[in-house]
C-alpha positions as CSV (number, residue, x, y, z in Angstrom):
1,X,-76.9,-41.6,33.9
2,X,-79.9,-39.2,32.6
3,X,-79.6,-35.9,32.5
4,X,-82.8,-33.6,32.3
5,X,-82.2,-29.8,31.6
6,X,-85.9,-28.2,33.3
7,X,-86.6,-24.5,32.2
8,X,-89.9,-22.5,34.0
9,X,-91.0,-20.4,31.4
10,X,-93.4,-17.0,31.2
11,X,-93.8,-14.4,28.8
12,X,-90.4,-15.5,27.5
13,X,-90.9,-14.8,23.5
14,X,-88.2,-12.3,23.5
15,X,-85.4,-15.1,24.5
16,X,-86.9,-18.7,24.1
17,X,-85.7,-19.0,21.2
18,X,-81.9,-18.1,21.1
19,X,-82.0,-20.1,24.5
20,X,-83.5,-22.9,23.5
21,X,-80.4,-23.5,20.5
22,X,-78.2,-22.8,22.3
23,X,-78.9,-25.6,25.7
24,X,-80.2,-28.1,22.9
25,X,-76.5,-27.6,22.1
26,X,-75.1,-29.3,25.0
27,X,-78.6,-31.6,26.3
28,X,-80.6,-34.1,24.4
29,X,-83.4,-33.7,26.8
30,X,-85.1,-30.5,27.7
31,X,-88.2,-30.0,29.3
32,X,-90.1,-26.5,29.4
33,X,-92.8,-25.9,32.2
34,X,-94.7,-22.6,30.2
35,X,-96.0,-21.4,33.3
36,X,-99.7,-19.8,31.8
37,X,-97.6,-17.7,29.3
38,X,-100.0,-15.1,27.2
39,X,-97.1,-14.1,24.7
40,X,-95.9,-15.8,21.9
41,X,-94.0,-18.0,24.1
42,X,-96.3,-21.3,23.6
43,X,-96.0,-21.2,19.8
44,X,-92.5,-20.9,19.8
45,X,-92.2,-23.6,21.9
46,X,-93.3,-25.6,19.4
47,X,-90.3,-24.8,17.1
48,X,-88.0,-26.9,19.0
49,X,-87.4,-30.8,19.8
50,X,-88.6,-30.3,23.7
51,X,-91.2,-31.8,26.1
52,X,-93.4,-29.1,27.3
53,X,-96.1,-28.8,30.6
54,X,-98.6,-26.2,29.9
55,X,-100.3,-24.5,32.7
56,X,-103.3,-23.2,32.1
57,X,-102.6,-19.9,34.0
58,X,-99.6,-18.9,36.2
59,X,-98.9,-20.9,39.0
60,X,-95.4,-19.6,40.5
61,X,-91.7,-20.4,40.0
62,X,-91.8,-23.0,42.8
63,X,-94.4,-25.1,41.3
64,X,-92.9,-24.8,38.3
65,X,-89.7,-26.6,39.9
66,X,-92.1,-29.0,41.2
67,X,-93.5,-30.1,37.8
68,X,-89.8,-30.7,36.9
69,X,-88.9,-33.1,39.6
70,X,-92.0,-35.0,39.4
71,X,-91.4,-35.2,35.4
72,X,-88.0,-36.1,35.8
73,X,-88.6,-39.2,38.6
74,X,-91.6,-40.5,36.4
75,X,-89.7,-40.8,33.5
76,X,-86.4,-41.7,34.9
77,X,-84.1,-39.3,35.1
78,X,-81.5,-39.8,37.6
79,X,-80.6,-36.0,37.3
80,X,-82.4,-32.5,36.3
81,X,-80.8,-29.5,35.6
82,X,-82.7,-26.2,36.2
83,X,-81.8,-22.8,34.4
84,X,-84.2,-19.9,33.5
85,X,-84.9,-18.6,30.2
86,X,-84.3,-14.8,30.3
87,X,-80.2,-15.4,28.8
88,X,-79.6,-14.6,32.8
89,X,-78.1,-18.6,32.6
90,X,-75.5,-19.2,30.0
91,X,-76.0,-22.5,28.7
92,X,-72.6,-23.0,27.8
93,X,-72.0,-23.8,31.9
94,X,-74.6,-27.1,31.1
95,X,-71.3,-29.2,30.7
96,X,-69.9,-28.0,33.6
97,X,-72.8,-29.1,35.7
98,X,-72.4,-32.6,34.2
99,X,-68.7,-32.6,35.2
100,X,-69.4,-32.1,38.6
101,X,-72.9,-34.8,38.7
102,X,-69.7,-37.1,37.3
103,X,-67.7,-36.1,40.7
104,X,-71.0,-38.3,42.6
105,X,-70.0,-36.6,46.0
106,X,-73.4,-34.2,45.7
107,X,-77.3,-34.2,46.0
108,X,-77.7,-30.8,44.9
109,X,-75.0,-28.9,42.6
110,X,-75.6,-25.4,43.0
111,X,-74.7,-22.7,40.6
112,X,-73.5,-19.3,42.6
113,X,-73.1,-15.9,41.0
114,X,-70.7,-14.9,43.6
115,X,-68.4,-17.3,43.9
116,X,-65.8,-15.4,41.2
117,X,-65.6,-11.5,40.7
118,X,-67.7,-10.1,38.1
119,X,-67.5,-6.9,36.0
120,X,-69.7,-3.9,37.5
121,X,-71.7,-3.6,34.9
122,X,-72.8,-7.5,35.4
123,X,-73.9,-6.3,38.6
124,X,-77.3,-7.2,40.3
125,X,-79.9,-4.1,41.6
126,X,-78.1,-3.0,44.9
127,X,-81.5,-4.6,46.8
128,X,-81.3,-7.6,45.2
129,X,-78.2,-8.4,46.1
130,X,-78.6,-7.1,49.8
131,X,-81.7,-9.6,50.4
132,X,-80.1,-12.5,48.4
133,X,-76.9,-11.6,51.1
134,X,-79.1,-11.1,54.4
135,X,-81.2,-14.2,53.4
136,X,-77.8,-16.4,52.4
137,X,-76.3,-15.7,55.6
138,X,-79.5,-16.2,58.0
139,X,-79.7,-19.7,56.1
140,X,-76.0,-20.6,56.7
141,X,-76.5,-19.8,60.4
142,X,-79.5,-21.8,60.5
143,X,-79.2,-24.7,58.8
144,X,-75.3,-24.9,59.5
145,X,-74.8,-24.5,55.4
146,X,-71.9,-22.8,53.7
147,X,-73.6,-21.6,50.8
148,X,-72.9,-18.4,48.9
149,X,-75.8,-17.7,46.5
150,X,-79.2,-18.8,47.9
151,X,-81.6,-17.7,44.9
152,X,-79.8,-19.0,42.2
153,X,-81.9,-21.1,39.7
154,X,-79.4,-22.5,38.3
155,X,-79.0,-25.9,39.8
156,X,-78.5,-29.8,39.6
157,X,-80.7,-32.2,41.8
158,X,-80.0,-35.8,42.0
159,X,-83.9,-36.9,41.7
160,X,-83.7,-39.9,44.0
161,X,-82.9,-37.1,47.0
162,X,-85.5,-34.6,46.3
163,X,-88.3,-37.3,45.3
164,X,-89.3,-37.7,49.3
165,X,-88.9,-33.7,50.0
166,X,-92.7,-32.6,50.6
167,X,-92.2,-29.5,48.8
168,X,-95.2,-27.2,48.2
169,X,-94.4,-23.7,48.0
170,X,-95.4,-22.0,44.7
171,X,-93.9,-18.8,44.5
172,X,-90.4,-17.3,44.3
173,X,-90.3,-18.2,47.8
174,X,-89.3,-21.8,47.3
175,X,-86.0,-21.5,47.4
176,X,-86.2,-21.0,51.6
177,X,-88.3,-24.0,52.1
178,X,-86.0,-26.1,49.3
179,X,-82.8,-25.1,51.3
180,X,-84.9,-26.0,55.0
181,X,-85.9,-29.5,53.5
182,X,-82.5,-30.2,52.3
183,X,-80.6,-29.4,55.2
184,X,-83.3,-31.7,57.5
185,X,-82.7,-34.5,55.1
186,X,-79.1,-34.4,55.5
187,X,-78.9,-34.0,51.5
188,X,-75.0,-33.0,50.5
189,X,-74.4,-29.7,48.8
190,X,-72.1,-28.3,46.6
191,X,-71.6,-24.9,44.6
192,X,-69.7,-24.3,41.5
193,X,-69.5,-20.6,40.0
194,X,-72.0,-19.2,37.4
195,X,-71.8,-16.0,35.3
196,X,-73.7,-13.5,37.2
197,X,-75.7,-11.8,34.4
198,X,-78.6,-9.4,34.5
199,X,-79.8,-8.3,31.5
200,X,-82.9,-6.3,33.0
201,X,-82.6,-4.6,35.9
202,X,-85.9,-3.4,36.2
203,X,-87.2,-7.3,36.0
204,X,-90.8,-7.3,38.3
205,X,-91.7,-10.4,40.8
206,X,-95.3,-8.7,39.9
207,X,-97.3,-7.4,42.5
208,X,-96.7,-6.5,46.0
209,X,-93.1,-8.4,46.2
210,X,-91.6,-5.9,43.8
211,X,-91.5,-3.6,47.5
212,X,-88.3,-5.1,48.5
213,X,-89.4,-4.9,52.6
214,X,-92.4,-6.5,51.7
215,X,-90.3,-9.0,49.7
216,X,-87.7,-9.8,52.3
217,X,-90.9,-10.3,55.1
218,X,-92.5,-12.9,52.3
219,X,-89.1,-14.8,52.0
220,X,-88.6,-14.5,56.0
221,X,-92.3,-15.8,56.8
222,X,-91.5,-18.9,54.7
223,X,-88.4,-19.3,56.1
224,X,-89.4,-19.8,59.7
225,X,-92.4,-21.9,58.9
226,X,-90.8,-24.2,57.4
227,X,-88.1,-24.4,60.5
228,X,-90.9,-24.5,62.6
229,X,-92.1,-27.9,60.6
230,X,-88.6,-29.3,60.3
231,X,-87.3,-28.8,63.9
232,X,-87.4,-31.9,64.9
233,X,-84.7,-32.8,62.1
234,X,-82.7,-29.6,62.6
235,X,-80.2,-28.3,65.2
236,X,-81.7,-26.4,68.1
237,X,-80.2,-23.2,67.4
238,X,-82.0,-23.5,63.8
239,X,-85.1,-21.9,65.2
240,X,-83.7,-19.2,67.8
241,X,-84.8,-15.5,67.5
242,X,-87.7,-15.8,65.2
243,X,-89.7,-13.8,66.6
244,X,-89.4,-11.0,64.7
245,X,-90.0,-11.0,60.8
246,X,-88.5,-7.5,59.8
């Protein structure tokens, strides 16, 4: 079994580094999609035994996923890991995410911040939380999931189950079309707890998606389009009372 640890990078020169020791710890083989960094970021890349995509300006968190599966099936990975690189993932949970690929009863391994209690003062910005909530539930009532923690980027695939998924969203929105795909290709989930950590709480999406209406719209207008493609692999009730996108 191959295990790829994938981290989407930008502006990252204030963590890469302690990061990157610290998962090179417990994985062999990392690959970091620099997604048009302007920082420091690229040269200290090149401090460290990883495999690196470059783009050449910034593309989007989803596409930056999307590099990573397409890397991993090309070079045959059977698994890839994904974890971001602002110390919000502790890569000391790496192992535990290769325990429970070992278990071989999942396609996707998701991590959740929310499965355990955490400290107040680990807690997320009081919106954050509320829209990662509204958005979990509206999925689970959807799709028929049981999922706790929708935007976590801390996640196993099994490559051979997300290779077919025609995944094209770049943004931060991804994660709503990911969970839609999954559920229409009957992929199995699982969750296992994360550290919920937020070291900066003042962390932009840039531009107009920092407005937290105007974010939930963005992430709800995704949402039903992609339910709208999918519904003829998805429960009737998956696409009920979309009319509205508050």
């Amino acid at each position: 079994m191959r295990v790829l640890v994938a981290i989407p990078v930008y502006n990252e020169q204030k963590y890469v580094h302690q990061v990157l020791e610290r998962v090179l710890e417990h994985a062999p083989d990392v690959l970091v999609i620099d997604d048009g960094s302007t920082d420091a970021t690229p040269l200290l890349l090149s401090q460290f035994p990883v495999e690196v995509i470059r783009h050449a300006r910034n593309r989007g968190y989803g596409r930056s996923l999307m590099d990573a599966f397409r890397w991993a099936a090309v070079d045959g990975f059977d698994w890839v890991i994904t974890m971001d690189c602002d110390e919000q993932h502790e890569p000391a949970s790496i192992p535990d995410f290769i325990d429970a690929i070992k278990r071989d009863n999942a396609d996707i391994i998701s991590g959740s911040r929310y499965l355990t209690p955490s400290p107040d003062d680990d807690r997320p910005p009081p919106e954050r939380r509320r829209i990662n909530t509204e958005i979990t539930s509206e999925l689970n009532q959807r799709l028929g999931m049981a999922i706790t923690d929708a935007f976590c980027g801390f996640k196993a695939y099994r490559v051979s189950a997300v290779r077919p998924l025609r995944l094209d969203v770049d943004g931060y929105a991804f994660p709503l079309q990911f969970w839609v795909q999954s559920a229409a290709a009957g992929l199995r989930i699982s969750e296992i707890p994360v550290k919920l950590i937020y070291k900066d709480l003042n962390r932009s999406f840039g531009g107009p998606l920092d407005n937290q209406q105007v974010r939930l719209a963005h992430y709800r207008t995704v949402l039903y389009k992609e339910l709208e493609r999918c519904a003829d692999r998805l429960p009737s009730s998956a696409s009920e009372g979309m009319g509205a996108i508050a």
